[in-house]
Structures are given as structure tokens and as C-alpha cells.
ZAVEXKE-772873 format. One line per 2 residues: number of its first residue (from 1); their letters; for each residue x, y, z of N, C-alpha, C. Coordinates in pm, 1 decimal. Atoms other than C-alpha are relative to their C-alpha. Last residue first. Layout:
% ZAVEXKE-772873
NUM> A> X Y Z X Y Z X Y Z | ...
***
This chain:
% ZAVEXKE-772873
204> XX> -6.7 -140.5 -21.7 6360.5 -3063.3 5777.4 -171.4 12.3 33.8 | 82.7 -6.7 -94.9 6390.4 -3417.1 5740.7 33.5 97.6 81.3
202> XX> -123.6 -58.6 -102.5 6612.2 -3438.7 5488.5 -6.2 12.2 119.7 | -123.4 92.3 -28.9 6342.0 -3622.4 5310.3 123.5 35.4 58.6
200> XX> -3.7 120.8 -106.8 6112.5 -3395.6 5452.3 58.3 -130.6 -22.5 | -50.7 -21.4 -147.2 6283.6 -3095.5 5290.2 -46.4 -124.2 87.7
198> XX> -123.9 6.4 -47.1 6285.4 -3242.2 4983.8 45.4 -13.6 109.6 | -42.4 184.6 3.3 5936.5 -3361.4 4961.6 130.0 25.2 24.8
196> XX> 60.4 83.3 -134.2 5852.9 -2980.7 5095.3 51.7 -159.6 -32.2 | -51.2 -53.7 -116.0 6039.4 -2822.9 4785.4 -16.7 -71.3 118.8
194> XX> -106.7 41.5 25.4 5881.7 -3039.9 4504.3 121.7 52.8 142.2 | 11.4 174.4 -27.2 5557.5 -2946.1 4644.5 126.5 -80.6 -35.7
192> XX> 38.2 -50.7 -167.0 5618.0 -2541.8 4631.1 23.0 -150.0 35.5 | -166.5 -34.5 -95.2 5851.9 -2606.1 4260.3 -69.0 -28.4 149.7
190> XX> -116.3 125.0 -8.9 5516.5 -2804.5 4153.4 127.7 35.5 69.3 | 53.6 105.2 -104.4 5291.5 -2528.6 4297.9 105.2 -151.8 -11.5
188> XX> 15.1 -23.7 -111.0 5482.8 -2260.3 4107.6 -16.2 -127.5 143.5 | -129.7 23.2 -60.7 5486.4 -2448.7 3809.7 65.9 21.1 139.4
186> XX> -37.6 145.6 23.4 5140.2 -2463.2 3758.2 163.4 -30.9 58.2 | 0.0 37.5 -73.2 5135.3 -2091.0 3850.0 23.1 -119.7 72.2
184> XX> -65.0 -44.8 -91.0 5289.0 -2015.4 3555.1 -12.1 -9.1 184.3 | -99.1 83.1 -19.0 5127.4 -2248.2 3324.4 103.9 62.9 139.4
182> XX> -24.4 131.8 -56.3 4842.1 -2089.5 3439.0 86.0 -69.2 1.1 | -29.3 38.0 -130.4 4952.4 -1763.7 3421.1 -42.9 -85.8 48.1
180> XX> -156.7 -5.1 -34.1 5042.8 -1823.4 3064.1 27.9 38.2 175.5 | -81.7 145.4 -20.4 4713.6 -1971.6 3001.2 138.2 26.8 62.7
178> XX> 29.0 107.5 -126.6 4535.9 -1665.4 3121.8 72.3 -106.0 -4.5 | -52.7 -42.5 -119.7 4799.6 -1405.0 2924.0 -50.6 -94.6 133.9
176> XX> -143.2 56.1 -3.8 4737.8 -1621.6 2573.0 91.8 47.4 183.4 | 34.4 112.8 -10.7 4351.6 -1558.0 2611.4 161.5 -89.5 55.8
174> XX> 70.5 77.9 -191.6 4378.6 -1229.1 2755.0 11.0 -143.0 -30.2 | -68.7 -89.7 -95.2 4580.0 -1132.2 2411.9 2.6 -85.7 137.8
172> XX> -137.5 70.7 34.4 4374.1 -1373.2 2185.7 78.6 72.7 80.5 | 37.5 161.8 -43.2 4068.8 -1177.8 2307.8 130.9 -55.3 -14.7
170> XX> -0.7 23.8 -189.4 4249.4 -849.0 2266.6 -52.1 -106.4 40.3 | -191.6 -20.1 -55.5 4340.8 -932.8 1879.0 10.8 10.0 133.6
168> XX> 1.8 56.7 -1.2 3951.6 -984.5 1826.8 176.4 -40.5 47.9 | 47.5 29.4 -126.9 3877.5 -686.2 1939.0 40.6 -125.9 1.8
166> XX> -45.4 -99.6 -136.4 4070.9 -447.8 1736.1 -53.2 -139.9 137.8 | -182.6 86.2 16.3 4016.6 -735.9 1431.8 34.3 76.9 122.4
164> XX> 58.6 100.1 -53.5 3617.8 -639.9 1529.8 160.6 -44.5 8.9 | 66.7 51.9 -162.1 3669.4 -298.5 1554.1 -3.3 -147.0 55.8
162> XX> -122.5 -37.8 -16.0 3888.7 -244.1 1174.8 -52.8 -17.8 191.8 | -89.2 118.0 15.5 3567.7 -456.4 1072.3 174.6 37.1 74.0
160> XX> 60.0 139.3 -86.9 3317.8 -209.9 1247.5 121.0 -135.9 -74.3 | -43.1 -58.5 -211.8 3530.9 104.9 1144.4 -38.9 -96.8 75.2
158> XX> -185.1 64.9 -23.0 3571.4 -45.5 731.4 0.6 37.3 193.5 | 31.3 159.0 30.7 3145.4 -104.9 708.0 168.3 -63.2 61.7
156> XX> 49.1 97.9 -120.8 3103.5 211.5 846.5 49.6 -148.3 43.5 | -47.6 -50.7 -126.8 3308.9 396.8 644.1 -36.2 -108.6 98.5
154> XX> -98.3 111.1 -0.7 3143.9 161.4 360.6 102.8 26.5 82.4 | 21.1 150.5 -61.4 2808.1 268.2 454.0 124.9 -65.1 -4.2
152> XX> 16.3 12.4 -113.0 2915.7 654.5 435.5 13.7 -144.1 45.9 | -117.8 -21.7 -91.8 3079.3 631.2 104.3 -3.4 -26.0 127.9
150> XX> -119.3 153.0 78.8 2794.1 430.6 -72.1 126.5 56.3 140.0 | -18.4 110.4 -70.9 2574.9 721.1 101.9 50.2 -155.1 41.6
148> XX> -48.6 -12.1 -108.0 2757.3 1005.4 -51.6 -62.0 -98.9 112.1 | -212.3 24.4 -51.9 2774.4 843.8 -348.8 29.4 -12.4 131.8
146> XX> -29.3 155.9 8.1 2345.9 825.3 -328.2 170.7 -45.2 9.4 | 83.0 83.6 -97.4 2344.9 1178.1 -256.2 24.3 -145.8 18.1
144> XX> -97.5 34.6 -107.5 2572.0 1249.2 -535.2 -25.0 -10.2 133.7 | -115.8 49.1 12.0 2359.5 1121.0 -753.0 93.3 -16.3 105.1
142> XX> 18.8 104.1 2.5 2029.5 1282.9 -609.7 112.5 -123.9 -37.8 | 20.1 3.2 -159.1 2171.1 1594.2 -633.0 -11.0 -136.3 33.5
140> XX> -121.7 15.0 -33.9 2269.1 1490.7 -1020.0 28.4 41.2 141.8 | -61.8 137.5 17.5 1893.0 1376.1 -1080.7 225.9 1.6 74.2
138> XX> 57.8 102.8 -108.3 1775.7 1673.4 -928.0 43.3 -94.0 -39.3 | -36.2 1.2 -111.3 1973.0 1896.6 -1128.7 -8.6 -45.5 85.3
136> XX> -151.5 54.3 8.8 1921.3 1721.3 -1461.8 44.0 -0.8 108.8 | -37.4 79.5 37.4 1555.3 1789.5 -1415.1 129.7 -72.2 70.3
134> XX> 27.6 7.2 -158.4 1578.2 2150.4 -1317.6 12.6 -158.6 -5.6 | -133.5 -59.2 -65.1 1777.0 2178.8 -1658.5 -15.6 17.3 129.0
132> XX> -81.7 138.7 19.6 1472.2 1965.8 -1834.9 173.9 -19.9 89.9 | 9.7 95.0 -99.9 1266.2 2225.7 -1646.3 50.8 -112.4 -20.2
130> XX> 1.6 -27.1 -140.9 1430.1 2519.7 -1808.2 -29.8 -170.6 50.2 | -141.4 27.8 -27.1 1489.7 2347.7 -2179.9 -0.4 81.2 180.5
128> XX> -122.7 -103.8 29.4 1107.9 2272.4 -2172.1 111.9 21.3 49.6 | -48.5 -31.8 -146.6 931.8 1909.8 -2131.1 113.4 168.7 -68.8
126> XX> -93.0 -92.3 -14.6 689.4 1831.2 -2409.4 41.3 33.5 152.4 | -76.5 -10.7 -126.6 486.0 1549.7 -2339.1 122.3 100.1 -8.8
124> XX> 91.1 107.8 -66.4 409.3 1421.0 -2713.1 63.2 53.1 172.7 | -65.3 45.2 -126.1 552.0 1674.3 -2967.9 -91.2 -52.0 106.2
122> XX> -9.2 -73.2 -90.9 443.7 1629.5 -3323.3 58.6 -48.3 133.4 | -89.3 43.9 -130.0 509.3 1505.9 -3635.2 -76.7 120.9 100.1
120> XX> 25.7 166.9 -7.9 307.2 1533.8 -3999.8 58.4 -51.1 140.7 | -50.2 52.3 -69.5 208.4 1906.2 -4077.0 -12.6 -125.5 30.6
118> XX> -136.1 81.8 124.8 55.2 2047.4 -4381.2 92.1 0.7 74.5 | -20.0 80.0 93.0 -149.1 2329.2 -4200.6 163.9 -89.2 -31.9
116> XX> -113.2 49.4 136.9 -93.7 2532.4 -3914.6 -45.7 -62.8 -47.9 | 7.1 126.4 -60.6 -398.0 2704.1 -3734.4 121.2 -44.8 -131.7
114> XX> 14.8 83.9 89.1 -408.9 3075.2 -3725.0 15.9 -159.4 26.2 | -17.8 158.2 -17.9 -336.2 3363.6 -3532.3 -117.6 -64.3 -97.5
112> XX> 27.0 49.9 143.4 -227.1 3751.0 -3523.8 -48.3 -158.0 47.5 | 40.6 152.1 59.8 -281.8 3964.7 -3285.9 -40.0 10.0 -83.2
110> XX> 67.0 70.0 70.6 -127.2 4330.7 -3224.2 25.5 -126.8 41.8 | 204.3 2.1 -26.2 -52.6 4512.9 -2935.3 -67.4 -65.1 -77.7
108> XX> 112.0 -49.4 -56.0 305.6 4415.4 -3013.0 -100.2 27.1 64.9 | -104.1 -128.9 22.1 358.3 4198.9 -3270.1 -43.3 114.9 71.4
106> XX> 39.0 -119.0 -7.9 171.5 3858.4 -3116.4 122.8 86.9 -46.8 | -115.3 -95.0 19.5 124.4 3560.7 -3262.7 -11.5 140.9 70.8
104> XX> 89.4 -152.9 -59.8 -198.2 3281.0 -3113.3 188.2 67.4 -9.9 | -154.3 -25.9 -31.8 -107.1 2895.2 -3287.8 -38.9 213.4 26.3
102> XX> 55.8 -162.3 -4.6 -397.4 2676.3 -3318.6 105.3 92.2 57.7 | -55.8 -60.8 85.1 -241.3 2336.6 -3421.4 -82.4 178.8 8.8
100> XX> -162.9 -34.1 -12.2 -318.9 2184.0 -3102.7 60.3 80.8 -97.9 | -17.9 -42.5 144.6 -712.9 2275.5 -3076.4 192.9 1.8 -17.7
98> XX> 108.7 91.3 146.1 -859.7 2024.5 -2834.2 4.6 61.1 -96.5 | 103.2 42.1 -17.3 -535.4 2105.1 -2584.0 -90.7 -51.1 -92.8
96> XX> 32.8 156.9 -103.4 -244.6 2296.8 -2708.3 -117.5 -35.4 -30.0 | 107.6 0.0 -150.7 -264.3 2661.2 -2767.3 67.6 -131.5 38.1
94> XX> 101.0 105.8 28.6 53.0 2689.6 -2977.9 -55.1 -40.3 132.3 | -6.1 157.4 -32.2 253.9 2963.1 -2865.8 -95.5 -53.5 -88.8
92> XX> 136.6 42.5 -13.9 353.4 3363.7 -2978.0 38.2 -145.3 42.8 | -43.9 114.1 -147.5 636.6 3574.2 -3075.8 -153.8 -63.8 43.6
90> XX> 113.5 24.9 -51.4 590.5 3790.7 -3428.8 62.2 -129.0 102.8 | 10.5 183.1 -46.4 870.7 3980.2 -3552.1 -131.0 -53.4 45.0
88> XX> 121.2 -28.8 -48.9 964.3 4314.7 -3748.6 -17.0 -169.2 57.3 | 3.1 129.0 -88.6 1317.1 4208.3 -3882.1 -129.1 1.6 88.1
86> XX> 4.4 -85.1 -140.9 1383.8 4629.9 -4017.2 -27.2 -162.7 85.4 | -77.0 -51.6 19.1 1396.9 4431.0 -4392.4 50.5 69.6 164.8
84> XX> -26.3 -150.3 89.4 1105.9 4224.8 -4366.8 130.9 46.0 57.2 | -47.4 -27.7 132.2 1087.2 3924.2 -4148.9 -27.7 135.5 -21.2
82> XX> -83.2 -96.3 28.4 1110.9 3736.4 -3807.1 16.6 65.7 -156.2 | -1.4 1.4 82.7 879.0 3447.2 -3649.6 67.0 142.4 -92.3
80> XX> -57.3 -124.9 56.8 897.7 3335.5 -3334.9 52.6 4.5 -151.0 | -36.8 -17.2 154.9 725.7 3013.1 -3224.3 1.1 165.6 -13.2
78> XX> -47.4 -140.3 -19.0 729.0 2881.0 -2820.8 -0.8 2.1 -150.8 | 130.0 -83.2 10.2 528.8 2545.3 -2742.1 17.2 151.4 -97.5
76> XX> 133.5 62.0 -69.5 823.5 2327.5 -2792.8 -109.7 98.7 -58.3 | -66.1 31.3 -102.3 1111.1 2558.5 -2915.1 -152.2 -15.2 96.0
74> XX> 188.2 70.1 -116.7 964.9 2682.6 -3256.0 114.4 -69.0 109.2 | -79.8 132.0 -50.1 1221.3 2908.8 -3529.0 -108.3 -38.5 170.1
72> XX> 107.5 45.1 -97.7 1132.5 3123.5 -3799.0 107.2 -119.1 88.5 | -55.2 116.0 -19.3 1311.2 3337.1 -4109.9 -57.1 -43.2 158.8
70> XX> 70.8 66.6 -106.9 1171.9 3550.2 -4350.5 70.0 -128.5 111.0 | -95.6 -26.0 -97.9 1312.7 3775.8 -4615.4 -17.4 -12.0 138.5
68> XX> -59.6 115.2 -46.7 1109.7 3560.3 -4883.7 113.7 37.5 94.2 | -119.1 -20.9 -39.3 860.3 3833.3 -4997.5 71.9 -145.5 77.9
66> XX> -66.6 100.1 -23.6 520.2 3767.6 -5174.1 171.2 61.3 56.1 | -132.8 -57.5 -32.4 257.1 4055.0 -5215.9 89.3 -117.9 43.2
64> XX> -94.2 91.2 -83.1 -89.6 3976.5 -5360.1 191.7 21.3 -13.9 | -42.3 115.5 58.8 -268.1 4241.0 -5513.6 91.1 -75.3 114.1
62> XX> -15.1 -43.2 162.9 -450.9 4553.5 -5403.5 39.8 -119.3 -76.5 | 34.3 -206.5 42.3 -326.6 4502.5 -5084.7 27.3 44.1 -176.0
60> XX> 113.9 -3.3 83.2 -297.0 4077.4 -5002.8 -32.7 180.2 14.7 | 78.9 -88.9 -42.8 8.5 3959.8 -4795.1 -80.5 71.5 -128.2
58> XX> 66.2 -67.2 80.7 260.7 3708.0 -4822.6 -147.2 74.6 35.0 | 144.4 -36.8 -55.2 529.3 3537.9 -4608.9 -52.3 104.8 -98.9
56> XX> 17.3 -107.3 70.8 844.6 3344.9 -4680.5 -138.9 4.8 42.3 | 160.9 6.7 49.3 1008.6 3143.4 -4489.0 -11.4 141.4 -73.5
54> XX> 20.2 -135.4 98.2 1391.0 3019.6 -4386.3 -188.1 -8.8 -8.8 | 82.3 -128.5 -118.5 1398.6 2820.7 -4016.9 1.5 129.4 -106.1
52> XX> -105.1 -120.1 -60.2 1694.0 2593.5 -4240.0 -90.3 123.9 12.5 | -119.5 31.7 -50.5 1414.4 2411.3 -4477.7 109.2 118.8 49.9
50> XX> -93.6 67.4 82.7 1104.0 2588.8 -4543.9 68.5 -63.6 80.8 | -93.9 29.5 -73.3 768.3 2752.3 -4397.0 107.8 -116.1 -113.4
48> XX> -30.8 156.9 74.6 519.5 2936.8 -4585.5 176.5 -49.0 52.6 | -80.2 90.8 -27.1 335.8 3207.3 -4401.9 45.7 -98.9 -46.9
46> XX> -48.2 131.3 41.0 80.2 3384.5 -4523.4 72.9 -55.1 6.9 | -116.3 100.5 36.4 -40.2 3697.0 -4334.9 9.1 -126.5 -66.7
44> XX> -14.3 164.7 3.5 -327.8 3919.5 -4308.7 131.9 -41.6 -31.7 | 6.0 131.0 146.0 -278.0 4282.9 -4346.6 -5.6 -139.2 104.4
42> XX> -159.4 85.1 29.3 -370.6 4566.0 -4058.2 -21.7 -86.3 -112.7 | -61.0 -33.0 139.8 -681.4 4751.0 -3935.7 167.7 -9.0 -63.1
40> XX> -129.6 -65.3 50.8 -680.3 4620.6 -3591.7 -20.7 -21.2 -183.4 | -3.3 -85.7 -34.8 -1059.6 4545.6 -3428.2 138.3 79.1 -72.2
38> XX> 79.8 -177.4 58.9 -1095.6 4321.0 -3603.9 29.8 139.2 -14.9 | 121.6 -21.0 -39.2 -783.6 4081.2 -3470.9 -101.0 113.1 -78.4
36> XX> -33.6 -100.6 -168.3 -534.6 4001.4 -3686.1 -130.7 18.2 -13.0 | 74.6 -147.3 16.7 -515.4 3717.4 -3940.3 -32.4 50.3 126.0
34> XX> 25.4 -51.1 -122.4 -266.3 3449.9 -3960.8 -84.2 80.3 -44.8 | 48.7 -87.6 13.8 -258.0 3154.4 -4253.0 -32.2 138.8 131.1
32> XX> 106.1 -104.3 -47.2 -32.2 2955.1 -4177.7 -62.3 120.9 -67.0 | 31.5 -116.8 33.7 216.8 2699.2 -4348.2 -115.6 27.1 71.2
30> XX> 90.3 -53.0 -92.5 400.7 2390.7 -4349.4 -53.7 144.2 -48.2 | 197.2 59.6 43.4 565.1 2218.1 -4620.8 -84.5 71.6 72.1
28> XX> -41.6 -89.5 178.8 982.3 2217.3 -4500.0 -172.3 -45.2 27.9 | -105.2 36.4 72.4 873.3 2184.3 -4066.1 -25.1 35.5 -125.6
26> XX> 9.1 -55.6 119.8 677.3 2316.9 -3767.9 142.7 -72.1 -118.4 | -160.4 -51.2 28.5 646.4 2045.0 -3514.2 -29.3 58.6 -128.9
24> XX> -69.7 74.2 125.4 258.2 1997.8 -3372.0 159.6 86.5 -37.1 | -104.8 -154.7 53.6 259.5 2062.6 -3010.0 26.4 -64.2 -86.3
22> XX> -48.6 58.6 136.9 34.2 1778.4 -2801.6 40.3 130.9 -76.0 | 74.3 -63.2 110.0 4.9 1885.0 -2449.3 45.3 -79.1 -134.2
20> XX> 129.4 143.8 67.6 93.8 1683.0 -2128.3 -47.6 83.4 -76.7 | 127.1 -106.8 62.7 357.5 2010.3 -1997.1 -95.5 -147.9 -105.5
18> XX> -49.9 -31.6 151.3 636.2 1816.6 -1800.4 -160.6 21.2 -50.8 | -161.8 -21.1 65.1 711.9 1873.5 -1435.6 -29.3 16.7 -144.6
16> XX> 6.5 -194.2 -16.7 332.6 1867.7 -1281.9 150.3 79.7 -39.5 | 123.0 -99.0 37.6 283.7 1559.2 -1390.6 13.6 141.9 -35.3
14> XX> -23.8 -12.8 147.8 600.9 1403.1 -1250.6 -80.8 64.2 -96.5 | -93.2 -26.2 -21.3 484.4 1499.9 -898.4 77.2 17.6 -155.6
12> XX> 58.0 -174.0 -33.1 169.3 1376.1 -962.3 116.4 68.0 -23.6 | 97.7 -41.0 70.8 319.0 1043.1 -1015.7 -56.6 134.1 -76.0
10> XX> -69.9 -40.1 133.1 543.6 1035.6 -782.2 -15.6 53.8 -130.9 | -59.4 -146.5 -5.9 270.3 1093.1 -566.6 107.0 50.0 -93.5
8> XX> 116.3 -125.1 -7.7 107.6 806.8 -681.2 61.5 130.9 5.3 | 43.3 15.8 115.4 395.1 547.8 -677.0 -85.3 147.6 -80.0
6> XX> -157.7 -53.7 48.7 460.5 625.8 -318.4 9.4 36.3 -154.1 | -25.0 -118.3 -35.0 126.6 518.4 -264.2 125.0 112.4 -35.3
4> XX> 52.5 -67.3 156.5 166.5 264.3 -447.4 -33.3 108.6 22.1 | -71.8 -7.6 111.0 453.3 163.9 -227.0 -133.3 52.7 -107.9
2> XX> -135.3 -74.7 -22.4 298.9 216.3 88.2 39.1 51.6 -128.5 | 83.1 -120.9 0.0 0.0 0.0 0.0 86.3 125.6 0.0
***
């Protein structure tokens, strides 16, 4: 019970570390359509995504406008998008949830957003480069935690064996000092009794 308990919290615990969303991956093929809010008298966007975070984006005044001095780049949830001549940008996420490819830009005060198209991969459990770097840290606390209790137990392990040869060397000690005053007394009593037979054969 303990243990699934244990289990559980871990659980949770892990949960609440890495972001459970689905995040489609922008890649060559892709593309958005953005359009800004009402309320902002502004252009629409077109977006057409390439190889090497290049793109090109197009816009509709009077006629359709195509430029390719565009270049993009996505980090999990996160998509920044950079063009025209001055690098004007748009920063924004992908919602997530029951609309994953819905992707909310902002320049600004302005919004822009759209839903990507003509995507085939996505991310499953995204974890971002912060909490993958909190992560690491707990695992390498936790490391040397665990060293430092290898080290401890085997302190232990050398002070109780360097105790027991300590002790076992004073047994053998006392052991060799009782016999040796037995033999020593042993003799004693034979010289004491060897003495007296003398003397009463002399008859002392």
C-alpha cells in the first residue's frame, strides 16, 4: 500500500514537471494563414515555412505581395517568427489542448493567429529546456546523494571490521595471558611441592 502510494505521488509529482500537451512540429511544407484581430486595421499573413527556419510570407493590398526575407524558429510550445527588412517579428505559442495546431502571434498590441497546415510530427509530453535543466539537477543531487551514502556505509562497514580485528586481537591477548599464568602458576605449585618432599626427606 505504501509503495503505491509512493507510486502516486510520484506520479503527480512528474505531472506537474512536463507540460501533457500535443505541439505539432513546424517543418519544410508547413504553413499559416494568420489574421489580426478586427478590431486592428492591418494585413493578413501567409506564411510558408522551409528548410533551415527560412520562410516566406505574403500579404494581399490591391494584389498579392510575396517576400522571402523571412526566417522562424519553434522551441516546444514557443514560435517566433522574423521578417522584412527592419526584422519586425511575431512571438507567440501553440494553444495545445482540443485545438493543437492553433497557434496565437503577437507583434506588439497586435494579434495575429491561425492554425498550421501540412504538418506530420508532433511533440508528445513536451518538457522545456528550463525544467529539463531543473531535471538534470535533481537527478545529479540525487547522484551524489546516493555516493555520498555508498561512502558513508562503507566507512562504516571499514570502522566495524577495523573494531572487530581491534577486538579480536584483545581476546587472543587475555587468552594467551590466562594460560600463561596458568602455566605459571602450575609451576609454582610443583617447585612449592617439590620443595617440601625435599625438605622432609632431609627431614627438615
Amino acid at each position: 500500500m505504501k509503495k503505491l502510494l509512493a507510486i502516486m505521488v510520484l506520479g503527480l509529482l512528474w505531472s506537474g514537471n512536463v507540460i501533457a500537451i500535443t505541439i505539432p512540429v513546424i517543418e519544410p511544407g508547413s504553413y499559416i494563414e494568420l489574421k489580426a484581430e478586427k478590431r486592428f486595421k492591418t494585413n493578413d499573413y501567409t506564411f510558408q515555412f522551409f528548410a533551415n527556419n527560412k520562410c516566406s510570407y505574403s500579404w494581399w493590398d490591391l494584389w498579392t505581395t510575396t517576400k522571402t526575407d523571412c526566417y522562424w524558429k519553434q522551441e516546444g510550445p514557443e514560435v517566433e517568427i522574423r521578417f522584412g527588412k527592419k526584422g519586425a517579428g511575431f512571438k507567440g505559442r501553440f494553444a495545445g489542448g482540443s485545438y493543437p495546431s492553433y497557434l496565437a502571434l503577437y507583434a506588439g498590441t497586435y494579434k495575429y493567429s491561425g492554425f498550421l497546415e501540412n504538418y506530420r510530427h508532433v511533440w508528445k509530453n513536451w518538457v522545456s529546456p528550463e525544467e529539463r535543466q531543473r531535471i538534470a539537477e535533481e537527478k545529479r543531487i540525487a547522484e551524489e546523494k546516493r555516493i555520498a551514502e555508498e561512502k558513508r556505509i562503507a566507512e562504516e562497514k571499514r570502522i566495524a571490521e577495523e573494531k572487530r580485528i581491534a577486538e579480536n586481537k584483545l581476546k587472543q591477548t587475555q587468552n594467551f595471558n590466562t594460560s600463561s599464568s596458568g602455566r605459571e602458576r602450575a609451576k609454582q605449585v610443583a617447585a612449592y611441592k617439590g620443595g617440601v618432599a625435599i625438605n622432609g626427606f632431609l627431614g627438615g
